[in-house]
N, C-alpha and C positions, 0 to 999 in steps of 0.2 A: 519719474518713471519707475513704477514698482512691477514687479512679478504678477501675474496673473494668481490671486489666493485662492482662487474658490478651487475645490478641488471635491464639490459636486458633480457627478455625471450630468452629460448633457442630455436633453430629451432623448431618450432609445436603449440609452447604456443601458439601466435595467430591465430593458427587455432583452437586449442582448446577454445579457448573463442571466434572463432567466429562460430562453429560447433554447428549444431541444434543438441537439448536435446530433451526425450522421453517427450511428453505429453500425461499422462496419461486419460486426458480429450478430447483428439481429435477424432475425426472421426474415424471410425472405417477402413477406406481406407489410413489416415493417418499414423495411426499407424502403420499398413502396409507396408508400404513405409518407414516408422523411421527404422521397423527393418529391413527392405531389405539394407536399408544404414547401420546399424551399420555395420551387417553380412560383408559390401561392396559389397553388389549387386545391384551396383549403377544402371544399368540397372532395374532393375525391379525398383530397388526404384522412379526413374525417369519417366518408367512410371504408374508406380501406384498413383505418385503424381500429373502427368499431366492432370490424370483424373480426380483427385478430385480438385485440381486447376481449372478445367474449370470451375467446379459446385463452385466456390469461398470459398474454404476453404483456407481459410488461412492459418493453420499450413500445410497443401500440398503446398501450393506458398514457402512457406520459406525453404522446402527441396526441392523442384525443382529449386527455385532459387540458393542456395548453390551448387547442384550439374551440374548446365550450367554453374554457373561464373567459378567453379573449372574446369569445362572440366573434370568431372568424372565418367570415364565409358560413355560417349559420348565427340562428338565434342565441345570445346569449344565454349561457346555464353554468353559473359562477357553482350552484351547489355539486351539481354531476361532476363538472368538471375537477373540483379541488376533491370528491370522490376517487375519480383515477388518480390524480395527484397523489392524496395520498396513501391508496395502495401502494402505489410504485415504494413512495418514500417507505413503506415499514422495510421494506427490501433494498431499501437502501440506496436505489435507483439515484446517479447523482444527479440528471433533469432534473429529477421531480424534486430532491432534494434545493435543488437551487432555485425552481420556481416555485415553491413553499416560503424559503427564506424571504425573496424576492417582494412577493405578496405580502408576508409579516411584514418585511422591512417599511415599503410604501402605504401599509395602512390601504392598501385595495380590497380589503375583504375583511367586512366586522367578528368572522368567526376567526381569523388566526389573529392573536396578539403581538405588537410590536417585540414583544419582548421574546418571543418566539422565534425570532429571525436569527441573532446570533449561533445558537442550538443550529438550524436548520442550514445554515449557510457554513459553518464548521464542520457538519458530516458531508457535505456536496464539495468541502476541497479535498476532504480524506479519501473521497470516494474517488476522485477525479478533478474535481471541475475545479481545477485552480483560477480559473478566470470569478469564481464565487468570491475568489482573496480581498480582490477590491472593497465592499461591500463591505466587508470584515473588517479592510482595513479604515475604511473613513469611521467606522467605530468606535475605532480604535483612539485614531485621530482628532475624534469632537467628544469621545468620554461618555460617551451614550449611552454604556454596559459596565463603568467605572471610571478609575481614575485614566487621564488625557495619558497617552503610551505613543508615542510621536517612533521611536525604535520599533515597535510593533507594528506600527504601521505602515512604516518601511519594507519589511521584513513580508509583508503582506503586497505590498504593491508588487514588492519584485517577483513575488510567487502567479499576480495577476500579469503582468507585463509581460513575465516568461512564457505563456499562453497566450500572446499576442492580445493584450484587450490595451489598447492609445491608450483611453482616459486613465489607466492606472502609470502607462508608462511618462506620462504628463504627472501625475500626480508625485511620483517616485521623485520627478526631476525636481519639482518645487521645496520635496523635501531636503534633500541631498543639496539645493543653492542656498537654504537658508544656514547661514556662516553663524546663527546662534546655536545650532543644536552642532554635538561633540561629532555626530558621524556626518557632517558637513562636506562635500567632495565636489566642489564646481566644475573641476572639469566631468567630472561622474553626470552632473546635473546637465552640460551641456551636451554631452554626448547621449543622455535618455531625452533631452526639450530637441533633439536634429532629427532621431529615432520616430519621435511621436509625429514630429512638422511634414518629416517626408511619410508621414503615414495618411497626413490628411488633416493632423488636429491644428485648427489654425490657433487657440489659444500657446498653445507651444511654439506654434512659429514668430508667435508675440514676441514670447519669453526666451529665446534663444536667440532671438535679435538684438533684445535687452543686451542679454549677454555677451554677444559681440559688440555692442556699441559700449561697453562697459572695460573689455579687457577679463570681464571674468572666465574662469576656468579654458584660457586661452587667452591666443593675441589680440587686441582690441585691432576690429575691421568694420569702418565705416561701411565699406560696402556691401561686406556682407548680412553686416545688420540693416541696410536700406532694404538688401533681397529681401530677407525675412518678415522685414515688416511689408514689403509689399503684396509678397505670397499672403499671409493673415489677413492684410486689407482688402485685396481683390476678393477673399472668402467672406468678404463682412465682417469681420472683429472690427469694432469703435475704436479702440485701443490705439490696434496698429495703425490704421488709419491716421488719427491723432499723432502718433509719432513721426509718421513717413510726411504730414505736413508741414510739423515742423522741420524735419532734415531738408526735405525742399525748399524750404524761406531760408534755411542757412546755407545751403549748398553743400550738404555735408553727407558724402558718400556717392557722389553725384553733383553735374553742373548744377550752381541756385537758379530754381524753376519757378517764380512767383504762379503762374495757374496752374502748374501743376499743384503747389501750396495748394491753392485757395481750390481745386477740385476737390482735394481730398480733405479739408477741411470741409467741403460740402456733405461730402460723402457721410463724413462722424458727429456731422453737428444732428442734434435731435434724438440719440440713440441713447445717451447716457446723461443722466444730469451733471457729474462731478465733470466730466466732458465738454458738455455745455457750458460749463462754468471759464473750462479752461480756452475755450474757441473764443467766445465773443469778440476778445480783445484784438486777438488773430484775425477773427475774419473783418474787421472794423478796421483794422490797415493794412489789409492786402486789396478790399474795395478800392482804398485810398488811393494804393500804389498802383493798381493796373488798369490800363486801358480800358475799354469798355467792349470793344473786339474781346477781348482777353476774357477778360469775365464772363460775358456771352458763351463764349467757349465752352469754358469750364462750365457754366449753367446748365448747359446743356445737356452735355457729355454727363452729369451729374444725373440729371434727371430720368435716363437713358438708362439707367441702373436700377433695376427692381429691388428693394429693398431685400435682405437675407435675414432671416429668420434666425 
């Protein structure tokens, strides 16, 4: 049972740090247009912004340009749009500055260079947008602008977490559990992986289950690492899944439940290969042991589950 490593954003996180934010100080035509887009009435937002865009406001360029590069609610216009973009950015705008970064970072756009992004994503947390930190920090973290800075990247998560962005406060935790690096703090780690779990990210609620089922950075609690994994499971993590079927064949944190087992061994089988590897055997004597009611059961109930993306 290891830690969740990957400490990639999940599909949305870069759009979420590169998504314009309400400014409460803008135009009155501006703001406008923020809420026409939150609502997604990308239409009106676009043009409410075009108009205030002519007149050069700038918090209006930075949502009209986010919503032409995206093609949102209009015709895609990736050149117009990174236009307002980056006007705003010579002004330092930290939007635009973070969806500058954003686009370098992901390679969405052949005219800005990957290399381009650190620059870009550095002025957007100076400016403001500490949730840009993240971004900064997995760079930090895979060595992709120099040497591998695991401290720096630390140091970075927590400037994104402090701005409410999960995936970095999940990521800080992964840092902070691993007992090879010198600023190593489990209990620090469990208390950012409960942070992130009750925020919604189910790989955290993984890995904080872990953690309870472990004794680290705290009391080792079966039950409450069964909670944990069963919160992540119900979300669709494989993982937990995989964990909470075994705790059910053992009875551990909870009465031993063979179709409960072998339900959620249904659930995680197909999802992961190294997974698949580890079920086979599992599911090959929990057939053995259960009834055929029993199995039914669980078949069923399994099937009755649309898969999670």
């Amino acid at each position: 049972m290891t830690f969740a490593a990957a400490v990639e954003p999940p599909a949305g996180a870069g759009d979420q740090i590169a998504a314009p934010i309400e400014r409460p100080n803008a135009s009155a035509q501006a703001q406008s247009a923020w809420r026409a887009y939150a609502s997604g009435d990308y239409a009106s937002a676009l043009r409410t912004s075009l108009l205030a865009a002519a007149n050069d406001d700038v918090d209006a360029k930075v949502i009209a340009g986010h919503i032409l590069f995206h093609g949102l609610g209009a015709p895609r216009d990736p050149a117009r749009g990174l236009g307002f973009l980056r006007a705003a950015a010579a002004l330092d705008h930290p939007d635009a500055l973070a969806a500058l970064g954003m686009i370098a970072a992901t390679g969405a756009d052949h005219s800005l260079d990957f290399s381009e992004a650190p620059g870009f994503l550095t002025r957007a947390v100076q400016a403001g947008r500490k949730d840009a930190a993240f971004a900064l920090g997995q760079f930090k973290l895979t060595g992709a602008f120099g040497p591998t800075d695991k401290a720096g990247a630390k140091a970075l998560f927590e400037l994104a977490a402090e701005a409410g962005l999960v995936d970095a406060r999940h990521a800080l935790g992964l840092l902070l559990a691993d007992n090879s690096l010198a600023f190593a703090d489990p209990p620090a780690a469990r208390l950012a992986f409960e942070q992130a779990a009750q925020a919604g990210h189910r790989r955290a609620a993984t890995d904080l289950g872990l953690m309870h089922y472990r004794g680290e950075g705290g009391a080792t609690s079966l039950e409450e690492a069964a909670r944990w994994f069963d919160v992540a499971a119900e979300a669709g993590e494989a993982e937990a899944q995989f964990l909470l079927c075994v705790m059910r064949a053992r009875g551990e944190g909870a009465p031993r439940d063979l179709e409960a087992s072998y339900y959620w061994a249904l659930r995680a089988f197909d999802s992961d290969p190294q997974i698949d590897l580890r079920l086979g055997e599992i599911l090959t004597t929990l057939r053995a042991a259960l009834p055929v009611e029993a199995k039914q059961r669980a078949e069923a109930a399994a099937r009755e589950i649309a898969p999670t993306p």
